[in-house]
C-alpha positions as a printed NumPy array, in Angstrom:
array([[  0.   ,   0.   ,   0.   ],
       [  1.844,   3.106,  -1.055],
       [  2.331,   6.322,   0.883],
       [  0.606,   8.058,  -1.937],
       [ -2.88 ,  10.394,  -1.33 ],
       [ -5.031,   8.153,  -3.318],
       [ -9.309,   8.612,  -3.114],
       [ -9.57 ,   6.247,   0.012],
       [ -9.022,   9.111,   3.279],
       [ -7.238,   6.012,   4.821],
       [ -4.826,   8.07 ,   6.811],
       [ -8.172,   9.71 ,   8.392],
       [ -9.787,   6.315,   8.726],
       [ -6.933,   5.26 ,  10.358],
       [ -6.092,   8.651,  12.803],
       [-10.185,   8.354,  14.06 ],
       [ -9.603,   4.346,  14.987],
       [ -6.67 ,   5.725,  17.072],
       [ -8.563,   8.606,  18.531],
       [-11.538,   5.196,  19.769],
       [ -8.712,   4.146,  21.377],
       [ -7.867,   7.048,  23.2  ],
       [-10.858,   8.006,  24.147],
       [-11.251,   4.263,  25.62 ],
       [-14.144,   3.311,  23.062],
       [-12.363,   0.469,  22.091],
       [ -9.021,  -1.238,  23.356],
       [ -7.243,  -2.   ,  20.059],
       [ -7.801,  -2.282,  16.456],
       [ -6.15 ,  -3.422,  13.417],
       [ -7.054,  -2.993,   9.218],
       [ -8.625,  -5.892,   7.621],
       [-10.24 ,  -7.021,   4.706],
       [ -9.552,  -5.93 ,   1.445],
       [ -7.447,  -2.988,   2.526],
       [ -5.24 ,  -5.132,   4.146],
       [ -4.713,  -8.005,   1.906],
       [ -3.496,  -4.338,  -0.48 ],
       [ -0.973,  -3.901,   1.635],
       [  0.654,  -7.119,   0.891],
       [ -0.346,  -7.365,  -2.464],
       [ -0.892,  -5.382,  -6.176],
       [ -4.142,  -3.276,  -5.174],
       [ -7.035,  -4.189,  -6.812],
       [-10.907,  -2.813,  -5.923],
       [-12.404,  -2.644,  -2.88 ],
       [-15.588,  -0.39 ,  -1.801],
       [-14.596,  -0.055,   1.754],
       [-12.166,  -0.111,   4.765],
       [-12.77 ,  -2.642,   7.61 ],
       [-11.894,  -1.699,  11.067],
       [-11.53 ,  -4.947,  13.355],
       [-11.327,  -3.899,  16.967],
       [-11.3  ,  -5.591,  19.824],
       [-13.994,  -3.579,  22.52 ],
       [-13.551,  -2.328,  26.053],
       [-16.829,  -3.382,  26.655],
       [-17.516,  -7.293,  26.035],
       [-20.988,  -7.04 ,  26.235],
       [-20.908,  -4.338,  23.232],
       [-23.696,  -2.573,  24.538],
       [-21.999,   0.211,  24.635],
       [-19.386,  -0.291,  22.147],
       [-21.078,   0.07 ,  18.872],
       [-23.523,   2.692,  19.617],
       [-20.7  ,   4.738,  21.303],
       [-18.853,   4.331,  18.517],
       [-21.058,   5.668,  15.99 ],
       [-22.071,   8.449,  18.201],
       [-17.999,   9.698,  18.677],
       [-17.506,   9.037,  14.996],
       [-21.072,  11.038,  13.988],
       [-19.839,  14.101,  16.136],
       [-16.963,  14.512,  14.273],
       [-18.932,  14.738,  10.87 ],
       [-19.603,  10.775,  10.09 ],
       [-22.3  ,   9.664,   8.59 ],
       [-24.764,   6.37 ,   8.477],
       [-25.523,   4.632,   5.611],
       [-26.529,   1.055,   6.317],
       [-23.75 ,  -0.814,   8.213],
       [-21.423,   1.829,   7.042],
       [-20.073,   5.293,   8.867],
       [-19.232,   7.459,   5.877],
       [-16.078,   9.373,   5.943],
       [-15.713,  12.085,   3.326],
       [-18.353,  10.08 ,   1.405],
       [-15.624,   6.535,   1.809],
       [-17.666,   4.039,   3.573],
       [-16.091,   2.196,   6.327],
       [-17.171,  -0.603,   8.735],
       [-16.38 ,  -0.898,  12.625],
       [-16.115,  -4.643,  13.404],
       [-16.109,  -6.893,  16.757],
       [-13.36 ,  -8.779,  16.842],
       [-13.458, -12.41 ,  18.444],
       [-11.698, -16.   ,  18.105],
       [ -9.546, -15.596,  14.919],
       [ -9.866, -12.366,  14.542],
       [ -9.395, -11.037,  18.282],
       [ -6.15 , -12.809,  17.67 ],
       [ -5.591, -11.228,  13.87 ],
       [ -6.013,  -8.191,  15.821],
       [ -3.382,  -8.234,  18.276],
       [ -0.629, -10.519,  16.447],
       [ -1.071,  -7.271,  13.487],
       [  1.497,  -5.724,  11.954],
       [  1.997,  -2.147,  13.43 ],
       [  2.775,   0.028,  10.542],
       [  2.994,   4.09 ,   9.769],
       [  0.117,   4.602,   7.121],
       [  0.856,   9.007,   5.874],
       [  2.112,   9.654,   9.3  ],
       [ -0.099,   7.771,  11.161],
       [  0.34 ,   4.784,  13.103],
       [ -1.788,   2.033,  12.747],
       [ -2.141,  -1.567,  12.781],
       [ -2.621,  -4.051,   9.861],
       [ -3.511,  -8.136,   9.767],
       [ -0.275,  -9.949,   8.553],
       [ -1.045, -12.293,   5.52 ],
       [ -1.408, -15.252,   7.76 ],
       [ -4.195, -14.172,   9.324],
       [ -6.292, -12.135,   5.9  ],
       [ -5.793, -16.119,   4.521],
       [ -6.82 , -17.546,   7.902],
       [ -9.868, -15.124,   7.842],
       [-10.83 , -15.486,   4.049],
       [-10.623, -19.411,   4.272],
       [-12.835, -19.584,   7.598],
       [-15.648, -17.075,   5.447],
       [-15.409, -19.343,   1.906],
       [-16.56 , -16.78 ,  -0.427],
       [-15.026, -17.024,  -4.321],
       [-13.738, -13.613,  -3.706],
       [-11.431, -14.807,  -0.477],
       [-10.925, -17.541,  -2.62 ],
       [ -9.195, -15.287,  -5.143],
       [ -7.44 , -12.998,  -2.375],
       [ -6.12 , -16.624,  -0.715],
       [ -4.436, -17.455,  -4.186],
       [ -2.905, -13.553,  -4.54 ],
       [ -2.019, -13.757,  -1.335],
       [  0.524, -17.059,  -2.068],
       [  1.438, -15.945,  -4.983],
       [  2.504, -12.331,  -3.924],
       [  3.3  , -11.932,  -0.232],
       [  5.742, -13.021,   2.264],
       [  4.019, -16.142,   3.731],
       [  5.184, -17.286,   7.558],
       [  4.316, -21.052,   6.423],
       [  4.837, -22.309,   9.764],
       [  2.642, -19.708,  11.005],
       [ -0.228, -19.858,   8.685],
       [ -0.058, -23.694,   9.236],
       [ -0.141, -23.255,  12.867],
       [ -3.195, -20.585,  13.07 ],
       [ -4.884, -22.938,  10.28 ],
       [ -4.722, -25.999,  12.391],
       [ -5.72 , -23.758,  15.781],
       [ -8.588, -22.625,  14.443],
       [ -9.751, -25.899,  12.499],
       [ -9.499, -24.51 ,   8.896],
       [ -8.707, -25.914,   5.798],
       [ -7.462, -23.631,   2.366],
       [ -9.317, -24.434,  -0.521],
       [ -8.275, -26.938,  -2.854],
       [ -8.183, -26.404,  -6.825]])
């Protein structure tokens, strides 16, 4: 994922997660989905940013509402499951089981100045086999082809979390 000002306001995405944090709306959070497997591999297009966090509050009564209610007073909107940031849509996401964990084994990075946290390959595979769509299909099979794979630790969360990769 290049440095470069591109349409997505990533960097902004990315500076309000860390402002949840501060404020103690959430405890930690790291980029997944599509955005993420781009940082690992040639981009390719995606309609949104996912934001995996792992709440302060289990019970998540107050965590989603609160969170949309911070991100709405500083000029958010709602659109479906989507807060809207500069018209980009983004989605907040509980974390738990595989991705509590995707969340804090990520990869701390510096996205335009702004520190953040992505999932490492491992886990975006992990992730894509345990949902099964043809699309994580596809982003498995970039994925190998094009990133840095930890074998022994994709084999390893794999077998933890009693997944399979798809077969041809």
């Amino acid at each position: 994922m290049p440095d470069e000002p591109s349409a997505i306001p990533l960097a902004d995405v990315l500076r309000a997660a860390n402002e949840l944090v501060s404020a103690g709306l959430i405890e930690d959070y790291a980029l997944g989905g599509a955005l993420a497997a781009i940082y690992y591999v040639e981009p390719f297009t995606t309609y949104d940013a996912d934001i995996i966090f792992v709440a302060s509050d289990k019970t998540l009564s107050v965590g989603i509402p609160a969170i949309y209610s911070y991100l709405q007073s500083k000029g958010w909107r709602v659109e479906r499951e989507h807060l809207l940031l500069k018209d980009f849509p983004v989605q907040f996401l509980a974390a738990s089981g595989l991705t509590e964990e995707a969340v804090r084994k990520a990869k701390p990075i510096e996205y335009d100045g702004v520190p953040a946290k992505v999932f490492r390959p491992e886990y975006i595979i992990a992730i894509a086999a345990s949902v099964g769509r043809h699309k994580d299909f596809a982003r498995i099979e970039q994925l190998l082809k094009q990133a840095k794979i930890d074998k022994s630790l994709l084999d390893d969360v794999l077998r933890r979390h009693n997944l399979k990769l798809p077969t041809k």
